[in-house]
C-alpha positions as CSV (number, residue, x, y, z in Angstrom):
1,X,42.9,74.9,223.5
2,X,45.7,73.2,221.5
3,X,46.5,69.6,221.2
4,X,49.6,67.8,219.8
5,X,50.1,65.0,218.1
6,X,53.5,62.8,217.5
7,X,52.9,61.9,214.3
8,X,53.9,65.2,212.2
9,X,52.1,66.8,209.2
10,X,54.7,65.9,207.1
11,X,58.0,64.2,207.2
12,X,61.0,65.8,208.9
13,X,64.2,63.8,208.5
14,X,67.0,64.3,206.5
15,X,69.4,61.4,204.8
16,X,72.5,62.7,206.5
17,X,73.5,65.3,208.9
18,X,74.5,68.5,207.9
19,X,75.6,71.0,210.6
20,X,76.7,73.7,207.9
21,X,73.1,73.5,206.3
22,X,71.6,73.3,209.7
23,X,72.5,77.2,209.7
24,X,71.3,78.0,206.9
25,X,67.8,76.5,207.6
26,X,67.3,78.7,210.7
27,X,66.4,81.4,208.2
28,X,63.0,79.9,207.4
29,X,62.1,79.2,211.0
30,X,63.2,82.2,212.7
31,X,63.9,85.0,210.0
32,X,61.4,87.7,208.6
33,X,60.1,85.7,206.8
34,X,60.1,82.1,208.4
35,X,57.5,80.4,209.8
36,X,57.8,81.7,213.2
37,X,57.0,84.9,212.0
38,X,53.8,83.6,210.0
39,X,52.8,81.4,212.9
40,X,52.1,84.7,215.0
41,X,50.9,86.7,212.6
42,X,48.4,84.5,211.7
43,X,47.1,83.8,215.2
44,X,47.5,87.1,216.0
45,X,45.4,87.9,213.3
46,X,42.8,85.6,214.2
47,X,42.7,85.9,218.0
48,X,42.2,90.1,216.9
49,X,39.3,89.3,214.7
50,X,35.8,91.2,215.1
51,X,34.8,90.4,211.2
52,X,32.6,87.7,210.3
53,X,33.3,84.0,211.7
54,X,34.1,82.3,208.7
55,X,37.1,85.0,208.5
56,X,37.9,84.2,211.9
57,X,38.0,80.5,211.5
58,X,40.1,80.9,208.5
59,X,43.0,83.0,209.8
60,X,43.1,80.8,213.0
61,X,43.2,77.5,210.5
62,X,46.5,78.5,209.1
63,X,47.7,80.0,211.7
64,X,47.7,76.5,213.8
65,X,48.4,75.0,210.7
66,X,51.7,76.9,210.8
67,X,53.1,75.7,214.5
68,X,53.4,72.5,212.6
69,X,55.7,73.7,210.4
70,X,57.4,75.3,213.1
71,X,58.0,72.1,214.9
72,X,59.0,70.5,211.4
73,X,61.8,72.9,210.7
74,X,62.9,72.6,214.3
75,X,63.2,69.2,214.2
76,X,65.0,69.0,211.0
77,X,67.3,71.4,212.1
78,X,68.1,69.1,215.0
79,X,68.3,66.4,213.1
80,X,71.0,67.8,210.9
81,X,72.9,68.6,213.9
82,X,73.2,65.1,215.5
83,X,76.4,64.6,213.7
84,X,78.6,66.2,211.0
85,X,80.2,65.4,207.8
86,X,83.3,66.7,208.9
87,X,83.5,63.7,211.6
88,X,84.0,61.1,209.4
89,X,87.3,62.9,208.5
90,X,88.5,63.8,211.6
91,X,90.0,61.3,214.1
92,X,89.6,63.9,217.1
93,X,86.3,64.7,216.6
94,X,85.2,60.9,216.2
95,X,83.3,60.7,219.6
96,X,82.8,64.7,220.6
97,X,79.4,65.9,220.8
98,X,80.9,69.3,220.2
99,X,82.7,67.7,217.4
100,X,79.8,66.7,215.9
101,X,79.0,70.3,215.5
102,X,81.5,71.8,215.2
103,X,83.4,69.3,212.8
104,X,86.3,69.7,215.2
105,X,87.1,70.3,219.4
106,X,87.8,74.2,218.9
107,X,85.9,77.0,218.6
108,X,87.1,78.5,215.4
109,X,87.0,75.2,213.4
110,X,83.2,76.3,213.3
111,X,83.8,80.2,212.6
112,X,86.3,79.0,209.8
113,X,83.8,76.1,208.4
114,X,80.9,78.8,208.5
115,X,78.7,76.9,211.2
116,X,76.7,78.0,214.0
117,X,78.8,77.6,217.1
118,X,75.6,78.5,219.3
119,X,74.0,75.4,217.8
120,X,76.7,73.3,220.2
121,X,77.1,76.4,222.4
122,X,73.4,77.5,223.4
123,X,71.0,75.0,222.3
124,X,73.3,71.7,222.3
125,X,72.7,70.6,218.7
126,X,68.8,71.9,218.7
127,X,67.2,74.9,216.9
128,X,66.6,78.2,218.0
129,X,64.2,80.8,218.0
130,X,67.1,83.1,215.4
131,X,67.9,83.6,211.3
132,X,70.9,82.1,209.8
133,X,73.1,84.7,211.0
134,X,71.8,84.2,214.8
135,X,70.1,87.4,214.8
136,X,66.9,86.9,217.3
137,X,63.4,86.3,216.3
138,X,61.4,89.5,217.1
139,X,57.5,90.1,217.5
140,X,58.4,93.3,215.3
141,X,58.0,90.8,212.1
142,X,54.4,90.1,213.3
143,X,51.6,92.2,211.6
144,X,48.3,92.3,213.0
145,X,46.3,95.8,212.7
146,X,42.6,94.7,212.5
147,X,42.3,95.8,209.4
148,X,41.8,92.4,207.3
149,X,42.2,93.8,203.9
150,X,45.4,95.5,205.1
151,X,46.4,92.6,206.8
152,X,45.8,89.8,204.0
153,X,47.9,91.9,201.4
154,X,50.7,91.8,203.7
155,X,49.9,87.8,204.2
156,X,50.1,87.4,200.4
157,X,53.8,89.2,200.6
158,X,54.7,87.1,203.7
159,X,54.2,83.9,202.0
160,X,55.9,84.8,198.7
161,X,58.9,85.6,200.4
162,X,58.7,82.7,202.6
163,X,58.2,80.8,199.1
164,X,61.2,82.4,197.7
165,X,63.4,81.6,200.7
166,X,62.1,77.9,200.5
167,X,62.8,77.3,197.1
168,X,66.5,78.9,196.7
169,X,67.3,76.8,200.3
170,X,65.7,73.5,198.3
171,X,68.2,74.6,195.3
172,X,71.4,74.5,197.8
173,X,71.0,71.2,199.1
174,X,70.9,67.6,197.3
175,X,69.7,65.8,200.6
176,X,66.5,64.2,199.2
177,X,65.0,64.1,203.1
178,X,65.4,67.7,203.2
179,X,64.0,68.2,199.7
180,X,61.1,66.5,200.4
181,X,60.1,68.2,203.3
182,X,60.8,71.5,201.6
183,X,58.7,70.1,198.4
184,X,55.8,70.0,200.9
185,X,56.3,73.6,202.9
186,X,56.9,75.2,198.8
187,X,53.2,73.4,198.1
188,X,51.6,74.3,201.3
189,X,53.0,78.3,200.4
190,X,51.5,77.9,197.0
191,X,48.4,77.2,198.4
192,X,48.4,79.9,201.2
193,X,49.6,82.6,198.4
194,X,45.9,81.9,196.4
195,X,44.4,81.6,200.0
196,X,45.0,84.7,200.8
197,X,44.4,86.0,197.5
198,X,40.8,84.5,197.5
199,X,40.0,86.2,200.8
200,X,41.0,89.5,199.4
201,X,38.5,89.1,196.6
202,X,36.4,88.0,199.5
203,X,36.6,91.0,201.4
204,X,36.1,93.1,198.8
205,X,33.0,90.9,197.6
206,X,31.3,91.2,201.1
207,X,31.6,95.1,200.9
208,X,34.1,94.7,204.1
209,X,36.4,97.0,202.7
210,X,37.9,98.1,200.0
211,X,41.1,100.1,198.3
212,X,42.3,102.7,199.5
213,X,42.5,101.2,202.5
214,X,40.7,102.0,204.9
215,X,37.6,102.9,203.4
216,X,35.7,104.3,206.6
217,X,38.2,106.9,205.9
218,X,36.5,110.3,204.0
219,X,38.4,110.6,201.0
220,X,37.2,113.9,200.7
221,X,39.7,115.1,203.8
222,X,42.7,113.8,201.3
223,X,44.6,116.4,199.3
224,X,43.0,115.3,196.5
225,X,45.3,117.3,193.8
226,X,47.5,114.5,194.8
227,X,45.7,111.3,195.2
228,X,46.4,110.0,191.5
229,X,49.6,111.4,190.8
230,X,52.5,109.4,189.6
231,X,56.0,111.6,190.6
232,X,59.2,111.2,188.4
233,X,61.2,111.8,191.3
234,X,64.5,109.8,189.6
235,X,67.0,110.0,186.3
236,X,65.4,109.0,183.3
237,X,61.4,108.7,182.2
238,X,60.5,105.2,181.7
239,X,58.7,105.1,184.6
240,X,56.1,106.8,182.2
241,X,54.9,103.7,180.4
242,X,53.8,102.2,183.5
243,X,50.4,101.4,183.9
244,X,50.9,103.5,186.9
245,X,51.1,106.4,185.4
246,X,48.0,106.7,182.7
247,X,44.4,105.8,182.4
248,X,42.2,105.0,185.3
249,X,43.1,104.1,188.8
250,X,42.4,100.1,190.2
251,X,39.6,101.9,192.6
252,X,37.4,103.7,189.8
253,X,37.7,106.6,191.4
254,X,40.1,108.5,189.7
255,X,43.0,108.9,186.7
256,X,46.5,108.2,187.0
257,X,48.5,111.4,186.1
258,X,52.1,111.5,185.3
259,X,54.3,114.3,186.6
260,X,57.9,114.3,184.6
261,X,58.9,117.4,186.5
262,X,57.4,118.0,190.0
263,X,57.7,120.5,192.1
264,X,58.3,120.7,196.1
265,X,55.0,122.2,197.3
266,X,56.1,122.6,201.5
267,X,57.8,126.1,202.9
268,X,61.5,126.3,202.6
269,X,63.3,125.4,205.9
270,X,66.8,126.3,206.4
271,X,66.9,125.8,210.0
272,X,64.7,124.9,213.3
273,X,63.9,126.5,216.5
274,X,65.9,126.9,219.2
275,X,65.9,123.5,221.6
276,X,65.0,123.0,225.2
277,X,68.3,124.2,227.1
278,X,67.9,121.1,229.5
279,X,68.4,118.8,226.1
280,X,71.8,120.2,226.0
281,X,72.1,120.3,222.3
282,X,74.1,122.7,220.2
283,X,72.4,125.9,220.3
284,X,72.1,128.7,217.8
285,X,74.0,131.1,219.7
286,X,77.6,131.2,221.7
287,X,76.7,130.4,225.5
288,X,78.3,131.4,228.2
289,X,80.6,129.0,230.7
290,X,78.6,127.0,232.7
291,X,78.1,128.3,236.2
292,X,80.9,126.0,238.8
């Protein structure tokens, strides 16, 4: 069960409305990386748990910790929306709620401006569920596999590229509402990047699992020849003075080995079998006329 409150985690309200900004902002909600796509990981994540509670309880804390930031972006988005810039300087678009948006009454004022028509179009100066470009959010974005140790170290990417995408957006605008708010989402990433971090640890710790992941997996059924080997498989050999490519391997179980020339170890294949005939596909031989 889930219960909201009206008074937000954090402050939501910009100093001035800014349609053209507005766009870019959806990244963060609705993009790879936004917090939409964190949001259901997370509970996901959670909901999917069979490791011990105090995992459990953890995932599903940041998780609902994330729909507020969902509803905070949303409603800055709006916010930005409820009136544009561009109004003040344009008699005609004075008292147009499409206007307002669109920072004049026609279409291709916005396309021109680079602004979101659908923001006036589909959602009538409210967020949506998209990226800055309007592409849709998709579960795809979502990772939840069961695996936790899997799982965190993609949580630990997720929140330094949401961190990344928050900090150059807080770098294109001077609107100290908007800068605030992002000052607090940039923290609250800093704090979810160790977070995650510290439950790796954890994991690992508590015997849960460990690298290479998974470990209920026999290592002996690898190709072991192979399971330590660095390839130079580009120009140039710098690649070489990695710690990659010497000295022992982050699980103790092995050494790295660098291989400045390797070789293609599969059968040589110059062409496939012949297709199904009913998949109509270019066969290997002249056929004759199809029957009338």
């Amino acid at each position: 069960m889930f219960f909201r409150t009206n008074q937000f985690q954090y402050n939501a309200k910009p100093d001035r409305p800014d349609p053209l900004y507005a766009k870019k902002l959806q990244e963060v909600l609705g993009g790879q990386w936004g917090e939409i796509s964190v949001m259901m990981t997370y509970l996901f994540q959670g909901w999917n748990c069979r490791a011990p509670a105090k995992y459990r309880d953890m995932i599903l804390d940041i998780g609902t910790e994330e729909i507020a930031h969902v509803e905070m972006l949303a409603t800055m988005i709006a916010r930005l929306l409820e009136s544009s810039p561009v109004e003040a300087r344009e008699d005609a678009a004075k008292n147009s709620a499409v206007g307002a948006v669109l920072g004049g009454s026609r279409i291709e004022d916005v396309i021109v401006a680079g602004m979101n028509p659908q923001h006036a179009i589909v959602s009538g100066q409210g967020a949506t569920p998209t990226d800055s470009v309007g592409y849709p959010w998709t579960s795809r974005y979502t990772i939840a596999s069961g695996n936790l140790l899997a799982d965190f170290r993609f949580n630990v990417t997720a929140e330094s590229q949401g961190r990344l995408q928050v900090c150059r957006l807080y770098e294109l605008t001077d609107d100290p509402g908007v800068r605030d708010m992002l000052s607090f989402l940039i923290a609250r990433d800093t704090m979810h990047q160790n977070q995650w971090l510290a439950a790796i640890q954890e994991l690992e710790a508590d015997g849960l699992d460990a690298t290479p992941i998974p470990q209920s997996f026999p290592q002996e059924r690898e190709l072991s020849e192979v399971a330590y080997q660095f390839w130079n498989c580009s120009g140039g050999t710098e690649s070489e003075a990695g710690r990659w490519a010497s000295g022992p391997t982050p699980d103790g179980k092995g050494e790295f080995e660098y291989l400045a020339d390797p070789k293609p170890m599969g059968e040589v294949v110059e062409e496939l079998g012949q297709g199904d005939p009913l998949m109509h596909g270019t066969p290997k031989k002249p056929m004759p006329p199809a029957a009338s």
